[in-house]
C-alpha positions in Angstrom: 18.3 21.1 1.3 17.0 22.3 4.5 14.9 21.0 7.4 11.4 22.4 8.4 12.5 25.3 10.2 14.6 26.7 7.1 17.8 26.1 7.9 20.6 25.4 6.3 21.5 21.5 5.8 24.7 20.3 7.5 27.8 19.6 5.5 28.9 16.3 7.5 27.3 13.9 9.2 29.8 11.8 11.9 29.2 7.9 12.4 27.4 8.1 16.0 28.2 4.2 17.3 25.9 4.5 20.7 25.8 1.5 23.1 23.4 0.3 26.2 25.0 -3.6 26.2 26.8 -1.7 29.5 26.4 1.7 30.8 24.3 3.9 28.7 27.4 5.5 26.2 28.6 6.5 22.8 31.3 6.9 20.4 31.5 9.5 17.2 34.1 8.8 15.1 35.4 6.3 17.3 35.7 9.0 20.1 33.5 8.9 23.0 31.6 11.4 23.9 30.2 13.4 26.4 27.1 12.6 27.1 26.2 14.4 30.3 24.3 13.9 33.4 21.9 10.1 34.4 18.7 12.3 33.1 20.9 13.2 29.4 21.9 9.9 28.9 18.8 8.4 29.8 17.2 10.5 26.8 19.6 9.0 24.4 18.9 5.5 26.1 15.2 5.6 26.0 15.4 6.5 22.1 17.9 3.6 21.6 15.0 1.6 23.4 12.1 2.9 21.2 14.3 1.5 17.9 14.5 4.8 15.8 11.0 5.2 16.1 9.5 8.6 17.9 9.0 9.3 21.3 6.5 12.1 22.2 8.0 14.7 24.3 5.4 14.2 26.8 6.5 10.3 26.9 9.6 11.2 27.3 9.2 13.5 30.5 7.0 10.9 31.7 9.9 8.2 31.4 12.3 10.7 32.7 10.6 11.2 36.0 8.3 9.4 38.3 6.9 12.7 39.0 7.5 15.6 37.0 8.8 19.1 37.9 7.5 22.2 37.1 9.7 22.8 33.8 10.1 19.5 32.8 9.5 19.8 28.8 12.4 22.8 28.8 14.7 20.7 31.2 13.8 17.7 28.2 14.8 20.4 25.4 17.9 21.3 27.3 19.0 17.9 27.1 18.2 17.0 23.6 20.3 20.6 22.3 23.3 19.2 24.9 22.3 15.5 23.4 22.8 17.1 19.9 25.9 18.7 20.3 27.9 16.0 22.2 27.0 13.3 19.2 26.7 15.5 16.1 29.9 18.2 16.7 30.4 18.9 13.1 27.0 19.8 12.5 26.7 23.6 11.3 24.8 26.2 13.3 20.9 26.0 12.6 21.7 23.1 10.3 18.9 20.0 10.9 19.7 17.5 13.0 20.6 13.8 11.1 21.0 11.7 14.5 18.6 12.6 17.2 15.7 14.5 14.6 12.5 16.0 16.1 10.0 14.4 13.8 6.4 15.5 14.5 5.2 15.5 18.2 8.6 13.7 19.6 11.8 12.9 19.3 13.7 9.9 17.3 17.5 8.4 16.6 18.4 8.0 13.5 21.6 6.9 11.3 23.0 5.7 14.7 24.7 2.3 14.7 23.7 0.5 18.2 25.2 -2.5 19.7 21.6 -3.9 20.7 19.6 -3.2 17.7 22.9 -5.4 16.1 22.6 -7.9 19.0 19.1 -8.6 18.3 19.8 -8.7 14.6 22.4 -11.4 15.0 20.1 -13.7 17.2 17.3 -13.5 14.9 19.4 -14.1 11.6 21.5 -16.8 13.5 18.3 -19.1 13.6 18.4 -19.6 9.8 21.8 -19.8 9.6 24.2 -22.2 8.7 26.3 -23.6 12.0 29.7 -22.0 11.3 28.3 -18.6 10.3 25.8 -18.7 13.5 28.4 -19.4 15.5 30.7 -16.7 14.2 27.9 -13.9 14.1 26.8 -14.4 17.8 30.1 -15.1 19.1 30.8 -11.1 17.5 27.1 -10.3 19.2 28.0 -11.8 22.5 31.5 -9.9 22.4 29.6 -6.6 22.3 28.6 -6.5 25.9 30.1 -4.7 28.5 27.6 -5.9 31.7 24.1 -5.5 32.4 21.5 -3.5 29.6 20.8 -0.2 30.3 23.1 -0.4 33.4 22.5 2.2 35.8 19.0 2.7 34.6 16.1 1.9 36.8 12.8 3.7 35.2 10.6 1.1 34.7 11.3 1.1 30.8 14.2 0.3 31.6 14.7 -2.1 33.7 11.6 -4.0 31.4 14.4 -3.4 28.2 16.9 -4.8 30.5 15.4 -8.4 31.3 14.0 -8.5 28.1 17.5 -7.7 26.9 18.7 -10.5 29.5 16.5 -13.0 27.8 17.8 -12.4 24.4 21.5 -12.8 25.6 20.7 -16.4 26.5 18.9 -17.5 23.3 22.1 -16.4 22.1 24.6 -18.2 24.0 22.5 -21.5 23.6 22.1 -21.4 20.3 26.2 -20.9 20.0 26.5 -24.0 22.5 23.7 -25.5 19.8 25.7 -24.5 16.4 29.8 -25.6 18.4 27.8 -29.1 18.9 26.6 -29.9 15.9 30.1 -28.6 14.1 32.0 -31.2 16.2 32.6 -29.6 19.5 29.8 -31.3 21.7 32.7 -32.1 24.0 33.8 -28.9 24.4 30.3 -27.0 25.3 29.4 -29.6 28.1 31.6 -27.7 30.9 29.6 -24.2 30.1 26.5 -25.6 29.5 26.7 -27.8 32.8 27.1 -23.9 34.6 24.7 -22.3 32.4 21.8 -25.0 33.7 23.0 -24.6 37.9 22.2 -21.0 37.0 19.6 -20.8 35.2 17.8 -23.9 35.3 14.2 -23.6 34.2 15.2 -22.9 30.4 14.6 -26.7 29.0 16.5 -25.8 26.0 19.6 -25.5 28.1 18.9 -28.7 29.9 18.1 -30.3 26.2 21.4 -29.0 25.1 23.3 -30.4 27.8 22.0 -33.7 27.2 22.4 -33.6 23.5 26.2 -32.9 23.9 26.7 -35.3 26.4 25.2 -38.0 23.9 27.4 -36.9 21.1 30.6 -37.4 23.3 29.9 -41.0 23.7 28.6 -40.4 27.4 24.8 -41.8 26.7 24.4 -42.7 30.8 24.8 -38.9 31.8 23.1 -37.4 29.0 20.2 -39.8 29.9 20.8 -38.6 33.8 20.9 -35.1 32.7 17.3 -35.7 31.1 16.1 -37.4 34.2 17.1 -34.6 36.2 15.4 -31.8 34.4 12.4 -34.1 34.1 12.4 -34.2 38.2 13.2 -30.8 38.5 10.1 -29.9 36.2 8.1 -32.0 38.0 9.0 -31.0 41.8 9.4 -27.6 41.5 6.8 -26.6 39.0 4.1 -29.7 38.4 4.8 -29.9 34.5 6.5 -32.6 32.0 9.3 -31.9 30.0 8.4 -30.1 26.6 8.1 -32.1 23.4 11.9 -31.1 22.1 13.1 -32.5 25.3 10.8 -35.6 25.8 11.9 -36.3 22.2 15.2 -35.9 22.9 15.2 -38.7 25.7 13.5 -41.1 23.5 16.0 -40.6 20.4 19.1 -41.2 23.3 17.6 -44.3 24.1 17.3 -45.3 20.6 20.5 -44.6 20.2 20.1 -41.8 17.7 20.0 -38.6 18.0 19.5 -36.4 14.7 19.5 -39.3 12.9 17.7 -42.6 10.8 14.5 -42.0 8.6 13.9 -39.3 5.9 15.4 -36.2 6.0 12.9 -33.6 7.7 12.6 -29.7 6.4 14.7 -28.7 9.0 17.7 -31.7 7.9 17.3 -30.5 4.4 17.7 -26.8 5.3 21.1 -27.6 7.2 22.5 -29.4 4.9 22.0 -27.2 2.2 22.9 -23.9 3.6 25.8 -25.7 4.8 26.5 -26.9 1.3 25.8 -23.6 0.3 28.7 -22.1 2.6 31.3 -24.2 1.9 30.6 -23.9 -2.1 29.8 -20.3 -2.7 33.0 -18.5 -2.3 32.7 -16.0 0.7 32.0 -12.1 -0.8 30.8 -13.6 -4.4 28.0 -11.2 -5.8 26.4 -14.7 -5.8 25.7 -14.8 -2.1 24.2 -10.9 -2.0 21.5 -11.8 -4.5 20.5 -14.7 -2.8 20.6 -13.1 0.6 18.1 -10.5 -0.8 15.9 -13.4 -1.9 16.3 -15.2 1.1 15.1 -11.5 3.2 12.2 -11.5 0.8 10.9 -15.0 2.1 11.6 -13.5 5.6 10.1 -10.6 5.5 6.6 -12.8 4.9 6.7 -14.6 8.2 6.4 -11.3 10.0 7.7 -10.8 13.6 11.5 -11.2 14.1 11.7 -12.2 10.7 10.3 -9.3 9.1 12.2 -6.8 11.5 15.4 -8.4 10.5 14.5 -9.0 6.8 14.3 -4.5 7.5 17.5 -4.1 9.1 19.5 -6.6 6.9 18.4 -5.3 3.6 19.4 -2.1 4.1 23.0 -3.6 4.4 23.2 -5.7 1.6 22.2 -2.9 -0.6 24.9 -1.1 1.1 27.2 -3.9 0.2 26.3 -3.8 -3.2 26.7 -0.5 -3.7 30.3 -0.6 -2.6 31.1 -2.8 -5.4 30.2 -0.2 -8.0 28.1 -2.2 -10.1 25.1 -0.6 -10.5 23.1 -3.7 -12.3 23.8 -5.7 -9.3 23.1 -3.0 -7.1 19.8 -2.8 -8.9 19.0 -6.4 -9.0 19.1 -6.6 -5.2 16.9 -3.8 -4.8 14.6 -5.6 -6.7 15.1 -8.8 -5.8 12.8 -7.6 -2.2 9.9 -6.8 -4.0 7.7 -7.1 -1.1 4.3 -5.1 -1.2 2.6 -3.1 2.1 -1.0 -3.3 3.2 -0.5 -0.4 4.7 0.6 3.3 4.2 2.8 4.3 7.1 6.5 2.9 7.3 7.4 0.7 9.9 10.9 2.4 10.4 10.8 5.8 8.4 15.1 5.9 8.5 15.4 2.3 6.8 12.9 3.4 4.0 14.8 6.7 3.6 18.2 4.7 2.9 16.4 2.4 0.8 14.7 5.0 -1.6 18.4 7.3 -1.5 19.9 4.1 -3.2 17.4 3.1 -5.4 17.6 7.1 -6.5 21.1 7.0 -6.7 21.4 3.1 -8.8 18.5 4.4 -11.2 20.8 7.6 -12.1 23.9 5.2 -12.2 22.2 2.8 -14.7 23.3 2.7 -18.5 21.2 4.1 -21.3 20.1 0.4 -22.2 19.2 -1.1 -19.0 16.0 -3.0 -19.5 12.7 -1.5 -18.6 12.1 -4.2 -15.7 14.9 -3.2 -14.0 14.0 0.5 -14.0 10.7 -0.6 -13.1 11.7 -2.7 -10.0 13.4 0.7 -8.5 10.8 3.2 -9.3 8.5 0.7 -7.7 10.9 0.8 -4.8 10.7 4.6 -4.6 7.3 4.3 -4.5 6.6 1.7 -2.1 9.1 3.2 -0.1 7.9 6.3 0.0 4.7 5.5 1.2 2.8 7.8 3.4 5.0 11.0 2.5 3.8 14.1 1.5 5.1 15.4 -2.1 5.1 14.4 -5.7 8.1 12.1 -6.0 6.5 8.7 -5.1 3.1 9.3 -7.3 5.4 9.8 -10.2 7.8 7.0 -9.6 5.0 4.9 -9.1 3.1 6.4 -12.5 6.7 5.8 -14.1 7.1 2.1 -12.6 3.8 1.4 -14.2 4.3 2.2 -17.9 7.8 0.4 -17.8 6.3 -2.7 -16.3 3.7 -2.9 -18.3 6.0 -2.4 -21.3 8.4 -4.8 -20.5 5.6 -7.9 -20.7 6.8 -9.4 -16.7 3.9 -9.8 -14.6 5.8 -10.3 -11.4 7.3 -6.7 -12.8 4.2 -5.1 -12.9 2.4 -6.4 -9.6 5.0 -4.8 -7.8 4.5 -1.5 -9.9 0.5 -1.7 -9.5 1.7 -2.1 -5.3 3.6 1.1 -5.7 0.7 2.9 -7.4 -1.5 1.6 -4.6 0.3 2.7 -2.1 1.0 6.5 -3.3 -2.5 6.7 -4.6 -3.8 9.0 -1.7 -3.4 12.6 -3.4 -6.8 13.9 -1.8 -9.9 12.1 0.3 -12.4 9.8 -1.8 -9.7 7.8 -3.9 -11.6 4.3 -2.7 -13.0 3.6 -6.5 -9.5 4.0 -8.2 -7.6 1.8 -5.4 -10.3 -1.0 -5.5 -9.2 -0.6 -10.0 -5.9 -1.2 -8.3 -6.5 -4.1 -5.9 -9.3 -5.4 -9.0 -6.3 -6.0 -11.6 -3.5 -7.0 -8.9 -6.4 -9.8 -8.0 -6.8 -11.0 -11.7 -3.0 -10.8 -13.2 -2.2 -12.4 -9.9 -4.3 -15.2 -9.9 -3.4 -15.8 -13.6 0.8 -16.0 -13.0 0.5 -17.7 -9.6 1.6 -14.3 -7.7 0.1 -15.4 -4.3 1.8 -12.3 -2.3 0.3 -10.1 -4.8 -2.9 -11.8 -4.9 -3.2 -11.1 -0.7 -2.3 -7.7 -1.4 -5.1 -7.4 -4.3 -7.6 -8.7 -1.7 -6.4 -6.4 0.9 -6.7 -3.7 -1.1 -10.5 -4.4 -2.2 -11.3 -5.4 1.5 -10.0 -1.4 2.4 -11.4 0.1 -0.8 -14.8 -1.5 -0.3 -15.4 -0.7 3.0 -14.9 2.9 2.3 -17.9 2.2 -0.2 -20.0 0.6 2.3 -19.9 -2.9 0.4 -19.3 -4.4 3.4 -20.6 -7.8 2.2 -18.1 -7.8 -0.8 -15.7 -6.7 1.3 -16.0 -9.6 3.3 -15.4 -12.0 0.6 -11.8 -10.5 -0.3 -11.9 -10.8 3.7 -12.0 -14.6 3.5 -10.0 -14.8 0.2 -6.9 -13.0 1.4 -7.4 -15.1 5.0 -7.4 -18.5 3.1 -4.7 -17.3 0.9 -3.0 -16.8 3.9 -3.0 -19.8 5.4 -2.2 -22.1 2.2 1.2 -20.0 1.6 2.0 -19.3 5.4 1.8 -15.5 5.8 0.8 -15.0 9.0 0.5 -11.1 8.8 -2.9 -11.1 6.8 -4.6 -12.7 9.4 -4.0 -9.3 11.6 -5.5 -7.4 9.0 -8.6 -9.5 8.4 -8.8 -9.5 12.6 -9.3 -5.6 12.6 -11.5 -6.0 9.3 -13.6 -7.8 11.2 -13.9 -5.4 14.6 -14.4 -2.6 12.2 -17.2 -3.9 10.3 -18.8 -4.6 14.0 -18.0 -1.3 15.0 -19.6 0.3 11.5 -22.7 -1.8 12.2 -23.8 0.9 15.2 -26.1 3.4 14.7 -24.9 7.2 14.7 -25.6 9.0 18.1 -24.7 5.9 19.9 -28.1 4.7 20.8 -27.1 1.2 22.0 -24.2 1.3 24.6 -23.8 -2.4 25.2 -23.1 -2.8 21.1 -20.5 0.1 21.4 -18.8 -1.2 24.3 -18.9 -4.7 22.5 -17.1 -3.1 19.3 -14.2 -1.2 21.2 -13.8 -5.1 22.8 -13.7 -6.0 19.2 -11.0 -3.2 18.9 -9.0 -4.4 21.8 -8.9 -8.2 20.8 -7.5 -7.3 17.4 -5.3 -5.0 18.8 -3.8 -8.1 20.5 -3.0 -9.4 17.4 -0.3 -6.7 16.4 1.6 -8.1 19.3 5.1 -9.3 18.2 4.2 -8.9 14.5 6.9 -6.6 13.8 4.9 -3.6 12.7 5.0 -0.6 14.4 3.8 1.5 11.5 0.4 0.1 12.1 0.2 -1.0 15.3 1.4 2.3 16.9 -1.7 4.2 18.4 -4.1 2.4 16.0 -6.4 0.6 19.1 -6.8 4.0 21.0 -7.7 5.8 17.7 -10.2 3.3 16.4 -11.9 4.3 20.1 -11.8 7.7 19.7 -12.7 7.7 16.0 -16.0 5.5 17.1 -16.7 7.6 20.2 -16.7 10.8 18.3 -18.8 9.5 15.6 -21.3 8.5 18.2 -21.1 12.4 19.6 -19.5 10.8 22.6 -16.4 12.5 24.2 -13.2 10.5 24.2 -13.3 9.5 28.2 -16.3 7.1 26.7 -19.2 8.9 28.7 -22.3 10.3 27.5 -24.0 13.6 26.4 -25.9 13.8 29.7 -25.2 11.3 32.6 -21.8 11.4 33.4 -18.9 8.7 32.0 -19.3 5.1 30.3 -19.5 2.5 32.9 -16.9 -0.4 32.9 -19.4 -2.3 30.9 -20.3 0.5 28.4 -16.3 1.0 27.9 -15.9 -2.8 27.1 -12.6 -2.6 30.2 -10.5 -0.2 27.6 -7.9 1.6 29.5 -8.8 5.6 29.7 -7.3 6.8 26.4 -5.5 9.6 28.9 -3.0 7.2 29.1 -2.7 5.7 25.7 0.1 5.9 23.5 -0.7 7.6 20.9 2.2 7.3 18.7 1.6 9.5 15.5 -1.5 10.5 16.0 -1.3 12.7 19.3 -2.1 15.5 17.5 -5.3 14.8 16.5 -6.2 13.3 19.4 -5.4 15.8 22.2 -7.9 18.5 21.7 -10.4 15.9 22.0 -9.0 14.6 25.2 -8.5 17.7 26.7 -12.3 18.5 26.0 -13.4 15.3 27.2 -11.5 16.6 30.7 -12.8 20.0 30.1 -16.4 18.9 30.1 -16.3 18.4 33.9 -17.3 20.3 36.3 -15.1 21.5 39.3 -16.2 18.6 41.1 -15.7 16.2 38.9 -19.7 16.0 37.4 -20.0 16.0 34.1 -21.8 19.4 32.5 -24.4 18.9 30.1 -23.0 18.7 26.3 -21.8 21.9 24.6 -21.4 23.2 27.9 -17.4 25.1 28.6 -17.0 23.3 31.3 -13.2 23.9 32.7 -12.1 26.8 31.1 -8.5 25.9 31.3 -8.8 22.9 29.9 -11.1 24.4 27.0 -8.7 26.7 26.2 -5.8 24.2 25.8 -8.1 22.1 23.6 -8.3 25.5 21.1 -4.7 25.9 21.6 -4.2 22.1 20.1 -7.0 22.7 17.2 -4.7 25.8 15.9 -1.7 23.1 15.8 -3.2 20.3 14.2 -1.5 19.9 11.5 -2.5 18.5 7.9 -2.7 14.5 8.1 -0.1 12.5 5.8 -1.9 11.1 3.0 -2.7 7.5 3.6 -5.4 5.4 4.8 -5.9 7.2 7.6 -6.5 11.0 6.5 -10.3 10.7 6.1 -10.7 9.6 9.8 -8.0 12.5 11.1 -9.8 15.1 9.3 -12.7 14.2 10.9 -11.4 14.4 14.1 -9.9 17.3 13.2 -13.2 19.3 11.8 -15.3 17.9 14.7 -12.5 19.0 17.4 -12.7 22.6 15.5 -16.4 22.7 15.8 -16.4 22.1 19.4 -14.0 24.9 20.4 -15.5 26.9 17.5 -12.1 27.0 15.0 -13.4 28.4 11.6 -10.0 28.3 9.9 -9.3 24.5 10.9 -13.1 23.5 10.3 -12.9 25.2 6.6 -9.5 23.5 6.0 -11.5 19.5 7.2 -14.3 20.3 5.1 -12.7 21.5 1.8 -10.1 18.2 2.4 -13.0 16.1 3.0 -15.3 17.2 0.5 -14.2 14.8 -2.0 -15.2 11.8 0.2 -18.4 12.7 0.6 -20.0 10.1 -0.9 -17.8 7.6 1.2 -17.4 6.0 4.2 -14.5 7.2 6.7 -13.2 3.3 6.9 -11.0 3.1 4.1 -8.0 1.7 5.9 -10.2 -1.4 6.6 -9.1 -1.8 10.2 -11.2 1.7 12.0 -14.0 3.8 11.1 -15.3 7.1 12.1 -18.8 6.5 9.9 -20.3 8.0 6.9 -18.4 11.5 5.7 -21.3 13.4 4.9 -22.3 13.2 8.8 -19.2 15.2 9.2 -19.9 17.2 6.4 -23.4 18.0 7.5 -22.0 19.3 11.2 -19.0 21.4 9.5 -21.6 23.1 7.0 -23.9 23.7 10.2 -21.1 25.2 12.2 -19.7 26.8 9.0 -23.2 28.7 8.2 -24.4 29.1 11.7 
């Protein structure tokens, strides 16, 4: 095995344990190491802050320095190789890189065990949690720090990853004080949560807490004058009333019962029965790992916190498993998280990686007589897992998952196999009529065996599919089935989708050459409002760079340039660029590459002074000569939802700085799509193919 440069693979790998609860600092093998200079360790921190996933270099140096020095990118280098060798010291000469990888454009930590990705872990699994295991888990969290986030830090991303760190830490110790009261102690936590409300007292779940303790020690008067005071405190200081928790809270104390009389609510029955469930179900019985995995499944759903947990804490309980040497359990918890994806890039590449190594490894471990299910479940894994990866292994796990499902008779089986084949079904451009086959017969068997995750993802799937077919209409419908779907069985992630659905079909509604500014400035405000749905939804493998690309991939369909201005008089006004921020300054995750050439012509189009040349025009040389520079590099897109709309920036950035070799390579890939429209992902769209066809064969034959 080797990594991209040919090298040879390294033989160990040592357990890198890195921490920012404190000073920035690290530990391999239990020894700590040395880490360097502020600028080296800030590297290593700001990697830790982007959570595995990668950081462009040119972020990076921006992060590093308010203003750059001449140099900057090889001082950045320097520090990653020192980085390198400090936390990976058994790693052979020219061997790849396992902890801090260079994956594409950036930088990224992997296999690294970090005290605040486990903090945040712990506070987000601790809200579903019985008392005495929340308690226990976020005492363990708490213990972890060693002072202030990031201390010693004060670039802005830092100091932002501090207080948002800050915040966390006192969810945390509240919901400890919330668990020790309602396992007995409420006398106990009155002293520190009396000091945690002089200190911090606009948090009304502190002040709720306080009173709520009070009341269970028999001291009704003061948690009553601990209400009123918070209630006065609201009132003088900021002109609001209590929140409903605490105005609920003061009229349970005076009815003398708190958390209790009437039914039992959701909440009540949830308590007592993961309580029940604790004392019952001996502690480390392969019970408790297969219900955990169903338990992530459900989380995974609600998106947000839930589904960045449900990530992390999978990964562990197959790890779990797999220490037991049972390879049917093993395989029953993989299977057991049989949640589909909408979309075709990961949201954390390293997680997906471990995931699909285990699966590999419990499929090889598995007797001759396991049932076809099971085998089916794990190659469906592979394949789900491996989504958006270049290569033959997850088409043909997914191929495999699919005659084993369907011979085994399970439905639930076999949606989750027809999820895989969806999701690896991206071999070339112009694959729209066999996915909407897919999301056709994941809407039908769904619908019949009351699948209703499957059945969203069917819908989905047609609502991408048909857009790439310009059945907009259609489309809609499995718009507003998935959306209503949705709401009945609470999955608040499809509501994002059918949000960019809909800002895409407004932007595909323009006419090419971008005749009507208002109407293209309206749709990249359509962009920007469903953008602001991806916020705390616990996706990064879709939200990362998608708003600026939709832009660019609208702009250059119009034959704008990517500042938003026009062939002939000068750039967009505010109005015309519907208030986006100059894509300059976007981050453009993944999809720098194909973006920058088209940036640097859009700056390259001006003249000295600043006035726009006509179009076609060099305009500043330099820059025009960096933009062929980043044409040369662009490098095939990973198949996925996205390719049809990258190619086409790709062919139309080669055209403009006159690249035959790239423009050939965007025609022959796109050639198969010609008959479709580049919107396939159902969220952007760069318009009809054979547009782009019809300039690369004009430029091609010129």
């Amino acid at each position: 095995m080797s990594d991209r440069s040919g090298g040879p693979a390294a033989t160990t790998t040592a357990l890198l344990r890195a921490g920012v609860l404190g000073p920035v600092t690290a530990w391999v093998d239990d020894a700590e190491a040395a880490l360097g200079g502020p600028r080296q360790r800030a590297v290593l921190a700001r990697l830790v802050a982007a959570r595995g996933r990668v950081v462009t270099a040119g972020r990076l140096v921006e992060d590093l320095w308010d203003e750059p020095p001449q140099g900057a990118l090889v001082a950045l280098r320097t520090f990653v190789a020192a980085l390198r060798r400090a936390i990976e010291p058994g790693r052979a000469a020219r061997a790849p890189a396992r902890v801090l990888v260079t994956d594409g454009p950036g930088y990224a930590l992997r296999q690294a065990d970090v005290d605040a990705w486990a903090f945040e872990a712990a506070v987000s699994g601790a809200r579903d949690q019985a008392p005495a295991a929340a308690r226990a888990a976020l005492d363990r969290a708490l213990a972890t720090w060693r002072g202030a986030a990031y201390a010693g830090l004060e670039q802005p991303w830092a100091v932002a990853e501090r207080a948002r760190l800050a915040e966390l830490r006192l969810v945390a110790v509240e919901r400890v004080a919330e668990a020790r009261t309602n396992l007995g102690e409420a006398a106990d936590v009155v002293p520190g949560l009396d000091a945690h409300v002089t200190e911090h007292p606009w948090r009304e779940e502190g002040w709720r807490l306080l009173a709520l303790a009070l009341y269970r020690s028999g001291r009704q008067a003061d948690a009553l004058a601990v209400l009123r005071r918070a209630r006065a405190m609201l009132a003088g200081e900021l002109g609001v009333d209590p929140g409903p928790r605490l105005a609920e809270l003061e009229a349970q104390v005076l009815r003398h019962d708190p958390g209790t009389g009437g039914a039992p609510g959701a909440d009540d029955v949830w308590r007592d029965t993961t309580s029940a469930y604790e004392r019952v179900v001996a502690a480390g019985a392969r019970t408790r790992l297969e219900s955990t995995t169903t338990l992530l499944r459900t989380l995974a759903m609600t998106g947000g916190e839930g589904l960045t947990a449900a990530r992390t804490q999978r990964v562990a309980a197959v790890g779990a498993a797999e220490q037991l040497g049972d390879p049917e359990l093993t395989a029953r918890v993989i299977g057991a998280f049989d949640v589909p994806g909408a979309w075709t890039r990961s949201d954390d590449a390293g997680l997906a990686a471990q995931v699909v190594a285990a699966a590999e490894r419990t499929l090889a471990a598995l007797p001759d007589d396991a049932p076809d299910a099971v085998r089916a479940k794990l190659l469906a894994t592979v394949a789900v897992e491996s989504r958006g990866l270049a290569g033959a292994r997850g088409p043909h796990a997914a191929h495999e998952a699919e005659a084993l499902a369907r011979r085994s008779g399970d439905p639930a089986v076999l949606a989750f196999a027809l999820a895989g084949r969806y999701l690896t079904r991206f071999e070339h451009t112009g694959l729209a009529p066999e996915r909407d086959a897919i999301g056709a017969e994941l809407v039908s068997l769904a619908a019949r065996h009351g699948l209703a995750t499957f059945e969203i993802l069917g819908h989905l799937v047609r609502v991408q599919a048909l857009s790439a077919l310009g059945r907009w209409s259609d489309a809609q419908g499995h718009a507003d089935s998935a959306g209503a779907l949705g709401l009945r069985h609470e999955r608040p992630l499809v509501g994002v989708f059918t949000a960019w659905f809909g800002a895409q079909r407004a932007a595909a509604s323009g006419a090419p050459g971008g005749a009507d500014p208002a109407a293209r400035a309206d749709a990249e405000r359509g962009y920007r409002a469903a953008a602001a749905t991806l916020d705390g939804a616990g996706m990064p493998g879709l939200a990362e760079g998608l708003l600026p690309l939709a832009i660019l991939a609208l702009r250059v369909w119009h034959g704008l340039p990517a500042d938003g201005g026009t062939a002939d008089d000068g750039p967009a006004s505010p109005r015309e660029a519907g208030a986006v921020p100059p894509l300059d300054d976007a981050d453009w995750g993944p999809y720098e590459p194909w973006a920058r050439p088209h940036l640097l012509l859009a700056r390259g189009a001006h003249g000295a002074h600043g006035a726009r040349g006509a179009r076609g025009t060099r305009g500043d040389a330099a820059a025009v000569t960096a933009a062929a520079r980043a044409v040369r590099r662009i490098p095939d897109p990973p198949p996925g939802l996205l390719a049809e709309v990258l190619w086409v920036l790709a062919g139309r950035a080669a055209v403009a700085v006159g690249d035959r070799r790239i423009a050939e390579r965007a025609r022959a890939a796109l050639a198969p799509a010609a008959g479709e429209i580049a919107a396939g992902s159902g969220v952007l769209t760069a318009g009809p193919v054979q547009e782009h066809l019809d300039a690369l064969t004009a430029f091609l034959t010129a």
